[in-house]
Biopython code that builds the backbone (N, CA, C, O; Angstrom):
import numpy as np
from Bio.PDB.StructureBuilder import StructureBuilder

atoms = [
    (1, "UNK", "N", (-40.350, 19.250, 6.765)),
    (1, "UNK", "CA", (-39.503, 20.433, 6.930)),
    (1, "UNK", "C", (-38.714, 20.287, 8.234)),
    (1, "UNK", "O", (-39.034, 19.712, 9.274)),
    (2, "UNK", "N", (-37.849, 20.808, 7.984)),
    (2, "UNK", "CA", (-36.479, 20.487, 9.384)),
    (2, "UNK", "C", (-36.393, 21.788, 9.918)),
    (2, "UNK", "O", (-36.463, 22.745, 9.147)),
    (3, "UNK", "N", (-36.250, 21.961, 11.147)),
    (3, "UNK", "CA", (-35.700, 23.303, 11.685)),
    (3, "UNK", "C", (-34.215, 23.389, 12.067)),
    (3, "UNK", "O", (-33.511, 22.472, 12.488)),
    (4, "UNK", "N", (-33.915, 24.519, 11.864)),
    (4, "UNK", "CA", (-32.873, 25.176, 11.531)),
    (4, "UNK", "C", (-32.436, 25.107, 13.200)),
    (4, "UNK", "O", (-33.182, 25.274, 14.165)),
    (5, "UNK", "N", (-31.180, 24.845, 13.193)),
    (5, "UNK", "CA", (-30.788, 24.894, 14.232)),
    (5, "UNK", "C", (-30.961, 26.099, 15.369)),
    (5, "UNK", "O", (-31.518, 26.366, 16.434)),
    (6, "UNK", "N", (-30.132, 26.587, 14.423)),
    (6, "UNK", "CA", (-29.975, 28.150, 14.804)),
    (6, "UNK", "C", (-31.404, 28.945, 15.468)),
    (6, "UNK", "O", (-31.682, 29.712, 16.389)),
    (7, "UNK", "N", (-32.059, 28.238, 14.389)),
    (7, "UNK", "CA", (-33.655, 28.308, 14.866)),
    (7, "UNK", "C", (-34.132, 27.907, 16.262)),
    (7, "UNK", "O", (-34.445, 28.613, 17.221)),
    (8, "UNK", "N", (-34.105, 26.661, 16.121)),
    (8, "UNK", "CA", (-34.230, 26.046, 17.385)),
    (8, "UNK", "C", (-33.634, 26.608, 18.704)),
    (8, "UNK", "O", (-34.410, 27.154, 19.488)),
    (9, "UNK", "N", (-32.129, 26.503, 19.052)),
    (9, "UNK", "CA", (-31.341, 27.446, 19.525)),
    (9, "UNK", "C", (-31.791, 28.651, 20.198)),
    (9, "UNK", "O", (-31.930, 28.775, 21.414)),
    (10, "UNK", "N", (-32.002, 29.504, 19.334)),
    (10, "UNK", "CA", (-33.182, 30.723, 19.508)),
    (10, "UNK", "C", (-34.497, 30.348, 20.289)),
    (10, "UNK", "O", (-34.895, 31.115, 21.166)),
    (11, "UNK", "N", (-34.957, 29.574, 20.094)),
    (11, "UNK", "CA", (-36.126, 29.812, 20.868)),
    (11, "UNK", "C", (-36.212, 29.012, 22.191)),
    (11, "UNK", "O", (-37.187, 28.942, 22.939)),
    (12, "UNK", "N", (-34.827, 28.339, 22.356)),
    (12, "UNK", "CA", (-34.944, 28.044, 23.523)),
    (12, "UNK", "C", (-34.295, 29.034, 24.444)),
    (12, "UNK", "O", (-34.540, 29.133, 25.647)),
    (13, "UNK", "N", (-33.443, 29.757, 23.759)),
    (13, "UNK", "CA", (-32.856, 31.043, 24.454)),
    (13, "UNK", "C", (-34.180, 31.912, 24.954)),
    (13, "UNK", "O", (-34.413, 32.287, 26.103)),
    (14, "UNK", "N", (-34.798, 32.076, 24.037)),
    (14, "UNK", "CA", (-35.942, 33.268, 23.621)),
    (14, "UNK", "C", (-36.642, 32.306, 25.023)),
    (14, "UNK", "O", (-36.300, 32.911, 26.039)),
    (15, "UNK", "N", (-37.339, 31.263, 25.343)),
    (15, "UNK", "CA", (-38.033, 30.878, 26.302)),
    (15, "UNK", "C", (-37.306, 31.102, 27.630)),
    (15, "UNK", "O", (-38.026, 31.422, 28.576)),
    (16, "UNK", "N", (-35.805, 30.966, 27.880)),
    (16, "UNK", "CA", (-35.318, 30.645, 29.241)),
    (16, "UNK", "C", (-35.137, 32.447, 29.453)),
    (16, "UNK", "O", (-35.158, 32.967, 30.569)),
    (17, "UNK", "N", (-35.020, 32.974, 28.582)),
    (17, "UNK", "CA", (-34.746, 34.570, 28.746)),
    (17, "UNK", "C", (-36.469, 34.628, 29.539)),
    (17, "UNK", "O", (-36.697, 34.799, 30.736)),
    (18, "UNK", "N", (-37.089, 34.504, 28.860)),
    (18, "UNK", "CA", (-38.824, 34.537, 29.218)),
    (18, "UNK", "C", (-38.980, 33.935, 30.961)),
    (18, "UNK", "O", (-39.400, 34.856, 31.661)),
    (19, "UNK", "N", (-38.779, 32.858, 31.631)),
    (19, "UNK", "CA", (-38.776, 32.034, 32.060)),
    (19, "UNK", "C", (-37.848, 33.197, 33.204)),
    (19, "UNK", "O", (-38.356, 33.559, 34.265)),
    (20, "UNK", "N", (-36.569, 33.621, 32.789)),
    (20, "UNK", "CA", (-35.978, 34.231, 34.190)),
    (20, "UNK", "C", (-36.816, 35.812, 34.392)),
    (20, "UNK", "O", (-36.800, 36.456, 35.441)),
    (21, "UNK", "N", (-37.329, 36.112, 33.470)),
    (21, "UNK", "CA", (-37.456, 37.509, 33.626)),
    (21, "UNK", "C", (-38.651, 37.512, 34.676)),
    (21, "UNK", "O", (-38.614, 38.114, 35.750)),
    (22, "UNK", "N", (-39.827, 36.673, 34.160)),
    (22, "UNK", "CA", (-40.719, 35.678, 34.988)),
    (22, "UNK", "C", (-40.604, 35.370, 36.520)),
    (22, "UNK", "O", (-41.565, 35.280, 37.284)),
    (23, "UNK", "N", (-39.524, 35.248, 36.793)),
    (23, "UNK", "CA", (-39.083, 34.466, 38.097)),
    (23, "UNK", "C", (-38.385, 35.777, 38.834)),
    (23, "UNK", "O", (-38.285, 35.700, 40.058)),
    (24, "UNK", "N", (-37.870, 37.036, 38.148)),
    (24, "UNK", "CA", (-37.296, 37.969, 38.142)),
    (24, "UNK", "C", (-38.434, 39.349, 38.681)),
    (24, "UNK", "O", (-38.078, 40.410, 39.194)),
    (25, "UNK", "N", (-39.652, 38.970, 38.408)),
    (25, "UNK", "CA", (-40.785, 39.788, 38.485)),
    (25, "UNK", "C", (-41.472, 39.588, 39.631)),
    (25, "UNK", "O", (-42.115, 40.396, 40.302)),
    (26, "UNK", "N", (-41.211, 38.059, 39.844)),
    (26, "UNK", "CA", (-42.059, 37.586, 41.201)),
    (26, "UNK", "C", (-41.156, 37.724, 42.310)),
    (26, "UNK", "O", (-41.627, 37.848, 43.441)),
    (27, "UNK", "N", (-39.836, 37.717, 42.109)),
    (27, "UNK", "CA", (-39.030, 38.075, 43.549)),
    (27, "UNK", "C", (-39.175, 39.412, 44.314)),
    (27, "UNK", "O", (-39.056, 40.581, 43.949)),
    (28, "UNK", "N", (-39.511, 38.760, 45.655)),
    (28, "UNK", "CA", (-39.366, 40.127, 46.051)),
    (28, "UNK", "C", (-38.119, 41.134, 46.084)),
    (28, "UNK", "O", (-37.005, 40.623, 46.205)),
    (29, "UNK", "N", (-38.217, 42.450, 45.989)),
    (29, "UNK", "CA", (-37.034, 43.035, 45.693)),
    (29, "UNK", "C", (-36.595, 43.065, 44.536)),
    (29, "UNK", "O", (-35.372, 43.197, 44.551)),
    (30, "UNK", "N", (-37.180, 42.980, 43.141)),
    (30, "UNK", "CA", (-36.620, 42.385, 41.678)),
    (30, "UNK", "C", (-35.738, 43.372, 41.676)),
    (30, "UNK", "O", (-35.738, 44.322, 42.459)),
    (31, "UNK", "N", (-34.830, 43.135, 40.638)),
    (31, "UNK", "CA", (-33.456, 44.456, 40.132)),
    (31, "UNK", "C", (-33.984, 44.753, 38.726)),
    (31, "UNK", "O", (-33.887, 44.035, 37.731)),
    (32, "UNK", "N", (-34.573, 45.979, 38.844)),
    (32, "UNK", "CA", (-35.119, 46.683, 37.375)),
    (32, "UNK", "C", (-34.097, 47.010, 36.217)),
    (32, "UNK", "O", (-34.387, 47.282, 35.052)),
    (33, "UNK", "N", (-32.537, 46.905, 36.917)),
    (33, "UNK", "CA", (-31.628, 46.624, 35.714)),
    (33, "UNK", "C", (-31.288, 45.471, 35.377)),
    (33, "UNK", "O", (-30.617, 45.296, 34.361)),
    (34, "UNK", "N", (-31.652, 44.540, 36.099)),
    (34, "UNK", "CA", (-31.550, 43.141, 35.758)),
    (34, "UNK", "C", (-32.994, 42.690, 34.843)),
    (34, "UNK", "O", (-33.036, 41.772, 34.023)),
    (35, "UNK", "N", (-33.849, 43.369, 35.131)),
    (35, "UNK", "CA", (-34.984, 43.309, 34.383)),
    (35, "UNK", "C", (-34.989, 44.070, 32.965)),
    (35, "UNK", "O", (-35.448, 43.503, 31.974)),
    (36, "UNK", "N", (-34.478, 45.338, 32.903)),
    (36, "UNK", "CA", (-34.197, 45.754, 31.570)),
    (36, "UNK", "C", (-33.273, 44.689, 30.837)),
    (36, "UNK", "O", (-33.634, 44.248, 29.746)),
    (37, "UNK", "N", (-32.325, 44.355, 31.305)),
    (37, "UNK", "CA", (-31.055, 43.184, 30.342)),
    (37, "UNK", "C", (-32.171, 41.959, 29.788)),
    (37, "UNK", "O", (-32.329, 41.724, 28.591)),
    (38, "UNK", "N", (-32.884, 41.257, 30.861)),
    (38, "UNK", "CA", (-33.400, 40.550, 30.342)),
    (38, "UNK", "C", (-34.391, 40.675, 29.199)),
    (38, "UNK", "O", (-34.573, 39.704, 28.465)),
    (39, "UNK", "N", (-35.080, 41.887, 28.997)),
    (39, "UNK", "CA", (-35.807, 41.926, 27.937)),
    (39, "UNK", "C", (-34.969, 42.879, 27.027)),
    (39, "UNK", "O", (-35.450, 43.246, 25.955)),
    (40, "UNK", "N", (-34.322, 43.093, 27.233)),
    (40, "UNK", "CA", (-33.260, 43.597, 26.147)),
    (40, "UNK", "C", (-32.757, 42.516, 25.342)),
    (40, "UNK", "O", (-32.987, 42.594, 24.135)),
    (41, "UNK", "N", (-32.192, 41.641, 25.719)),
    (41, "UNK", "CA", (-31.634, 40.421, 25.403)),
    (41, "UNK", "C", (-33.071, 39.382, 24.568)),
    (41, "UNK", "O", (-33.009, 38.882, 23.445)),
    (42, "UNK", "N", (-34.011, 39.321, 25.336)),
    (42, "UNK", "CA", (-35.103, 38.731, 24.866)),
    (42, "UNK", "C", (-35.863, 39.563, 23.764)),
    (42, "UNK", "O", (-36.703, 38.901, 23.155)),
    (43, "UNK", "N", (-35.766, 40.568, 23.475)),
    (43, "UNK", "CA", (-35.865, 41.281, 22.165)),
    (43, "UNK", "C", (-35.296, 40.843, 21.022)),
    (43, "UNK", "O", (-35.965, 40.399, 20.089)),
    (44, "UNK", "N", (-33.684, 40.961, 21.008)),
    (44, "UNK", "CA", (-32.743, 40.978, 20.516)),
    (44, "UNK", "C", (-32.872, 39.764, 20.112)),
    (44, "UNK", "O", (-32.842, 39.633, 18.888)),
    (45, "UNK", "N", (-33.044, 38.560, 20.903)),
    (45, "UNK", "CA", (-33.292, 37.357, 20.432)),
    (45, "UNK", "C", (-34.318, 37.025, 19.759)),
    (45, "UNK", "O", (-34.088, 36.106, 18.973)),
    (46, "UNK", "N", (-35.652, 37.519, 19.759)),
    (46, "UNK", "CA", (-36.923, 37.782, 18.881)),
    (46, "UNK", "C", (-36.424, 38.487, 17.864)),
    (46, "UNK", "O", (-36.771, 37.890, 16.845)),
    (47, "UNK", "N", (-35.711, 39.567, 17.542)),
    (47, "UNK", "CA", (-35.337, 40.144, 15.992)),
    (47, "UNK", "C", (-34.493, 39.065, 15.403)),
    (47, "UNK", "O", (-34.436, 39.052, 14.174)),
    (48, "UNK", "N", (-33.950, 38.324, 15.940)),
    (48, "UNK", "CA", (-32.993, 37.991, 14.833)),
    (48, "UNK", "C", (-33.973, 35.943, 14.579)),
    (48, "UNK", "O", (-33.911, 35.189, 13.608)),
    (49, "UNK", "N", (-34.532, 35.810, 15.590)),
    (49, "UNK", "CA", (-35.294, 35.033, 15.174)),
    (49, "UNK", "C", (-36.555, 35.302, 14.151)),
    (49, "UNK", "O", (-36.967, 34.316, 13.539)),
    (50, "UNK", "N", (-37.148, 36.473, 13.943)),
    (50, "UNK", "CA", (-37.707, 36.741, 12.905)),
    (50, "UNK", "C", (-36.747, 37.034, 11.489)),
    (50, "UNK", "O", (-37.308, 36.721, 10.439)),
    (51, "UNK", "N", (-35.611, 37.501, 11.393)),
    (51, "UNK", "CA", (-34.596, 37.471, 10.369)),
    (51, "UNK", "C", (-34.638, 36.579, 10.070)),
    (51, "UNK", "O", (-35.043, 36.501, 8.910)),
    (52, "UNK", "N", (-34.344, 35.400, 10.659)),
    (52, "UNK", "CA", (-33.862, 34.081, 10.531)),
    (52, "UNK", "C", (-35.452, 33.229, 9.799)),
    (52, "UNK", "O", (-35.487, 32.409, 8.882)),
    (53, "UNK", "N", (-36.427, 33.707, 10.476)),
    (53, "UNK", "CA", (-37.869, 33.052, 10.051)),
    (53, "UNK", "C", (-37.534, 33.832, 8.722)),
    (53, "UNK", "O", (-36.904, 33.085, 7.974)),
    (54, "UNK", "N", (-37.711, 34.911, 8.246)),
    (54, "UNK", "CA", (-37.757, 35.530, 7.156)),
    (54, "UNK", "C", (-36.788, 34.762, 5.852)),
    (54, "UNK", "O", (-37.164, 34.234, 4.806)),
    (55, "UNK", "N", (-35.892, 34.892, 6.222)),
    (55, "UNK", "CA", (-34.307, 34.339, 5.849)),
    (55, "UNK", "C", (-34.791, 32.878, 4.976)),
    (55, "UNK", "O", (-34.718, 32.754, 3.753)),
    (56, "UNK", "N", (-35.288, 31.850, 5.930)),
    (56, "UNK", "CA", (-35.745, 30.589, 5.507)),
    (56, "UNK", "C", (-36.387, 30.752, 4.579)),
    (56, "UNK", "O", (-36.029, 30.155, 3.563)),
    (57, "UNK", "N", (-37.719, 31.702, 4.509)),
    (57, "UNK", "CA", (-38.758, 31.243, 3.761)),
    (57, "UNK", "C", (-38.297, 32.082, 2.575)),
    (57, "UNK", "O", (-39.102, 32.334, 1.679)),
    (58, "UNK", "N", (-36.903, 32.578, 2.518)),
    (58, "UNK", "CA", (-36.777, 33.254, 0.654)),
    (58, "UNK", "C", (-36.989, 34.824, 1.002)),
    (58, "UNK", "O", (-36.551, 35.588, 0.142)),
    (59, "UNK", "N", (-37.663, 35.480, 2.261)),
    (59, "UNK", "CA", (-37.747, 36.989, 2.297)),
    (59, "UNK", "C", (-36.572, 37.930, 2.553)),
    (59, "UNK", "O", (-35.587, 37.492, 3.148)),
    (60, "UNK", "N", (-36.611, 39.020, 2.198)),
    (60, "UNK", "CA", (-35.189, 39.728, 2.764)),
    (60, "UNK", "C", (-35.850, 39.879, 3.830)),
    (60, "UNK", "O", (-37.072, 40.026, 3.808)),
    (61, "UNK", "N", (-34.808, 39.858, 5.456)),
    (61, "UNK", "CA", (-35.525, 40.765, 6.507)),
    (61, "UNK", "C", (-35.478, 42.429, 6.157)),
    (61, "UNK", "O", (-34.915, 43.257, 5.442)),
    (62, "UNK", "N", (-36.549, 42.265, 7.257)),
    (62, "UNK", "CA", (-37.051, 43.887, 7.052)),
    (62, "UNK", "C", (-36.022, 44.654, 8.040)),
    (62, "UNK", "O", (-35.594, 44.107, 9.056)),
    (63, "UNK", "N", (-35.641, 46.044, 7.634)),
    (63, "UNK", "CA", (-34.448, 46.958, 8.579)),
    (63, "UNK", "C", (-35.212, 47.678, 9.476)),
    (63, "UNK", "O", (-36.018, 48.432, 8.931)),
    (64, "UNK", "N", (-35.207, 47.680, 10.851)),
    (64, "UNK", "CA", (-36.538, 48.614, 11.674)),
    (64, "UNK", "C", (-36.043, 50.202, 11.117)),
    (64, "UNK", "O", (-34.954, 50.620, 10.723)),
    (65, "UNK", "N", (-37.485, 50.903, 11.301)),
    (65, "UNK", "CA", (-37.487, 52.308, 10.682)),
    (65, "UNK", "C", (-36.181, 53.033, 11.980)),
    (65, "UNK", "O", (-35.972, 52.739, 13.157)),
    (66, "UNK", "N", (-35.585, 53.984, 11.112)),
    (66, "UNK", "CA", (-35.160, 54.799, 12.468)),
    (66, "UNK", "C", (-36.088, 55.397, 13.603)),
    (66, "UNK", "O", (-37.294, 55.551, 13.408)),
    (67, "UNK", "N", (-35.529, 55.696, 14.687)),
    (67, "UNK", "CA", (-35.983, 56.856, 15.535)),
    (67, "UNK", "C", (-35.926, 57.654, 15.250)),
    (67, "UNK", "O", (-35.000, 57.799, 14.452)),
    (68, "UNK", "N", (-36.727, 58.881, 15.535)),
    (68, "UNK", "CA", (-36.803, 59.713, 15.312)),
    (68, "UNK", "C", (-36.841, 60.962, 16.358)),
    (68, "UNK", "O", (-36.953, 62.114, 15.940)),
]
sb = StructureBuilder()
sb.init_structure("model")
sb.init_model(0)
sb.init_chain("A")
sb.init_seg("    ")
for serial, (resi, resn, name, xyz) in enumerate(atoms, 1):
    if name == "N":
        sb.init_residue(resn, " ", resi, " ")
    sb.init_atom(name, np.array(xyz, "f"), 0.0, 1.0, " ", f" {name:<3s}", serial, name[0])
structure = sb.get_structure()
């Protein structure tokens, strides 16, 4: 089985997003809006990498429930 680029792609995003937020936590002084983007972004990159896992194996992705 081959991985999908796009796949791949993703999870190296998904790690370096991981990796600054990381480095972002240990500074002194961190910027808590620089810290929200990063896991905003590192979310965002986890949903669509589960789409994409889904996608491959033949599933529809799933739509998150609304808020309420």
């Amino acid at each position: 089985m081959t991985l999908n680029p796009n796949l791949y792609r993703l999870t190296v995003l998904h790690r370096q997003l991981d990796d600054a937020e990381r480095r972002e936590v240990r500074r002194r002084g961190a910027d808590p809006f620089r810290l929200l983007r990063l896991k905003t972004l590192k979310l965002a990159v986890k949903e669509r990498l589960a789409a994409l896992t889904l996608a491959s194996l033949g599933r529809p992705a799933l739509r998150p429930a609304l808020a309420r």
